[in-house]
N, C-alpha and C positions, 0 to 999 in steps of 0.2 A: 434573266435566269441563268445563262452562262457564264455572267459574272459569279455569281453567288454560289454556281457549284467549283467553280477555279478555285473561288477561296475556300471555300468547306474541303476541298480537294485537296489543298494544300495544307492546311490546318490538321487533316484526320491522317496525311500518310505520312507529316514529321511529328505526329506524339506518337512519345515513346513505346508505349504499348499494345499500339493498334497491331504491329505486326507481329509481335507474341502469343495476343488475344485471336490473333486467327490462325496465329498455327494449334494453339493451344486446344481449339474447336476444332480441328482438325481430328488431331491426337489424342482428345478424348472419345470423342468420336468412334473412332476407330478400336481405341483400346478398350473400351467398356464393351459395344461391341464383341471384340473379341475375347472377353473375359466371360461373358456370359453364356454366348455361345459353346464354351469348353465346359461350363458345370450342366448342361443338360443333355440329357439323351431321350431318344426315343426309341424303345423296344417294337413300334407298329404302327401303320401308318395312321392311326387315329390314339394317335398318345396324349391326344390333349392339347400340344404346343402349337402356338402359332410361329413358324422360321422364319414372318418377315417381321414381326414382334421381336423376336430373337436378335435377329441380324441388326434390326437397328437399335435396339436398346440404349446406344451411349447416346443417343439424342436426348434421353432423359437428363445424362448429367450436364453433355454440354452445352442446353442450354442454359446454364449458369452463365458461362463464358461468352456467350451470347449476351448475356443481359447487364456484364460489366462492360463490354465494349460499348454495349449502345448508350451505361448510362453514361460512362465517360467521356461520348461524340462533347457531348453538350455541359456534366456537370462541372467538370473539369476546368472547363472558360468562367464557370463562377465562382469556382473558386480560387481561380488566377486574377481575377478580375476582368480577361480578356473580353468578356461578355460585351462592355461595353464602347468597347473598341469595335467589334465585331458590326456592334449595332450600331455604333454611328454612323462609320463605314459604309452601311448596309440596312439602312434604315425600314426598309420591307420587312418586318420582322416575320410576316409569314413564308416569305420568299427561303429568307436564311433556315427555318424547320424544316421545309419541303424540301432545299437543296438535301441537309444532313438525313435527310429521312430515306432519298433515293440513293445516297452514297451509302451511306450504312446496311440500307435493302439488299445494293450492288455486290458490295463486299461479303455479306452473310451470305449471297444465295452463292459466289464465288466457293468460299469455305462449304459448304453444303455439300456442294455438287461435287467436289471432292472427297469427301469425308464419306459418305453416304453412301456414294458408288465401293466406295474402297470395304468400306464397312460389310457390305452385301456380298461381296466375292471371298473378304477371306472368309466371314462368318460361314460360308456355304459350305467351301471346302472341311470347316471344321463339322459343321451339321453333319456332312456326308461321313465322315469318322466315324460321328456319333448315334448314327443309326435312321437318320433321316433316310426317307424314299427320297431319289432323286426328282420325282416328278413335282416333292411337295418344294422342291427347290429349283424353279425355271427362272431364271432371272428374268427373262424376257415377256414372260407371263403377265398378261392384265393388271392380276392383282398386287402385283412386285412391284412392277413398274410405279402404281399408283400411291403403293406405299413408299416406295422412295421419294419421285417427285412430290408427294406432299408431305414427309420430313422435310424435303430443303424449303420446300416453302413455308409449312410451320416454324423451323429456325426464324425465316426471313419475317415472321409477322410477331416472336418473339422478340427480334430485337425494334422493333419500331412499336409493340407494347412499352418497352421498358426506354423507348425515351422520350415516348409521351409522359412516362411517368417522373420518369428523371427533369421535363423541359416545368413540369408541373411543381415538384416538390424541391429542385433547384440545387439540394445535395447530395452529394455522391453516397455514403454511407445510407441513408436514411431511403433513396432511390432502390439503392441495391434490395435494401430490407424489405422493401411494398413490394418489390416484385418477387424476388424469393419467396418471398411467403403465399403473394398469391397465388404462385406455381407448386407449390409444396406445401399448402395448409390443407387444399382442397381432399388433395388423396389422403392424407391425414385424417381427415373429418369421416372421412367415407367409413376408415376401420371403425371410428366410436360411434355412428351411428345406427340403431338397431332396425330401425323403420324403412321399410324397403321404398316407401314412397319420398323418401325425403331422401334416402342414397342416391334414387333416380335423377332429383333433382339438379341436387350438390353435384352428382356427375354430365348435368348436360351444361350447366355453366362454369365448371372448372374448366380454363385455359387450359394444363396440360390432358386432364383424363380424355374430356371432350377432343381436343385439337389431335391427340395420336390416335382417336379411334382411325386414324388414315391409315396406318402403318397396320390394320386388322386387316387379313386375309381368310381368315377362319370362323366362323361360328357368327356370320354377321348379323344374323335376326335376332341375338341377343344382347346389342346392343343396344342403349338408350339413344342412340343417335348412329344415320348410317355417318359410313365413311367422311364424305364431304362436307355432310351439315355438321360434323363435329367437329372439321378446320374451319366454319363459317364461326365459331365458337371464338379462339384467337383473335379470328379477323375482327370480331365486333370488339371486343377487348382492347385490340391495337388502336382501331380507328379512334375509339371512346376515349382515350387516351391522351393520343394525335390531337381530336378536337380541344379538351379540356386543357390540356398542356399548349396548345397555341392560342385559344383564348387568354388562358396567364400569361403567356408571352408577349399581347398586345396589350394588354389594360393595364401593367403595369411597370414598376423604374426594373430597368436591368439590374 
């Protein structure tokens, strides 16, 4: 296995846009985040708003950029052709998944744990502008904490969805598209849907609704799923993925 992550190692930190693609998750991070944070306020300390909702918000967008690094760990070698090189090489083919799957984990939950922290401190200072009570802002706080650490872990289980999907469908384009969509059709569906029991649903197995109820600090018994069970929501999605995308990868020609 220490062969096989040297070379994924090496393969993932000289293409070209791995280190763009994580500054870029950084930086939206941070700046949506912070953009959203400036358009609200709260007149009292039961205004409605959840501040660790708030603070993370740019996890919404960049996990996009999450989801083009992961697909390009992998799509990118077939469309070079390097695929086959890789696997000769390296004829484990499950070996070579699992390497790019814990590099790619590695590197996400890196960008994360950056992005995330950074995100929660300025957002805060601007909440406190904007009329937040200080106490509904403790960074250190149970409920903060648990929303941060499981954004970066949500990150980390979006991009090992999207390259089971990518090791699965094999193109880059067409990769990018099944995962965008499945992250953004589901909240989509939720507005056209009139039926409260079918919104419930659509909301406990959409990846992202489901996966951020993590970053909920407020009003938690009105969720369709607590905190946790709703990043178990991703998880099964990644794995589901992971499996079906490494079954393609052994049964058939690179």
């Amino acid at each position: 296995m220490r062969e096989h992550l040297h070379a994924e190692w090496t393969k993932l930190r000289t293409l070209a846009g791995t280190g763009r693609l994580l500054l870029t998750i950084v930086v939206l991070t941070v700046a949506v985040s912070v953009a959203a944070s400036a358009v609200v306020s709260c007149a009292s300390e039961d205004c409605g708003y959840d501040p660790a909702k708030i603070s993370l918000f740019g996890v919404q967008v960049s996990q996009a950029a999450v989801a083009v690094l992961a697909v390009l760990t992998i799509s990118g070698e077939y469309g070079t052709g390097m695929i086959r090189v890789t696997l000769t090489a390296m004829p484990h083919r499950t070996c070579v998944l699992a390497a790019k799957a814990i590099l790619l984990a590695g590197l996400t939950l890196i960008a994360g744990s950056v992005a995330v922290p950074a995100s929660a401190l300025l957002a805060r200072r601007i909440l406190l502008d904007n009329g937040f009570a200080p106490e509904m802002l403790i960074l250190t706080s149970g409920p903060m904490l648990r929303a941060a650490f499981g954004s970066v872990l949500y990150l980390a289980l979006i991009a090992l969805f999207s390259l089971g999907v990518a090791t699965a469908v094999r193109d880059s384009a067409t990769a990018i598209g099944v995962v965008l969509g499945l992250l953004y059709l589901f909240p989509a569906l939720l507005l056209m849907i009139a039926d409260e029991d079918w919104q419930r649903l659509v909301w406990q197995i959409s990846p992202m609704n489901a996966g951020l109820a993590i970053q909920a600090t407020t009003n938690l018994t009105s969720l369709p799923l607590s905190p946790w069970a709703g990043l178990a929501v991703p998880a099964a999605w990644a794995m589901t993925a992971l499996l079906g995308g490494g079954l393609l990868l052994r049964v058939r020609d690179a």
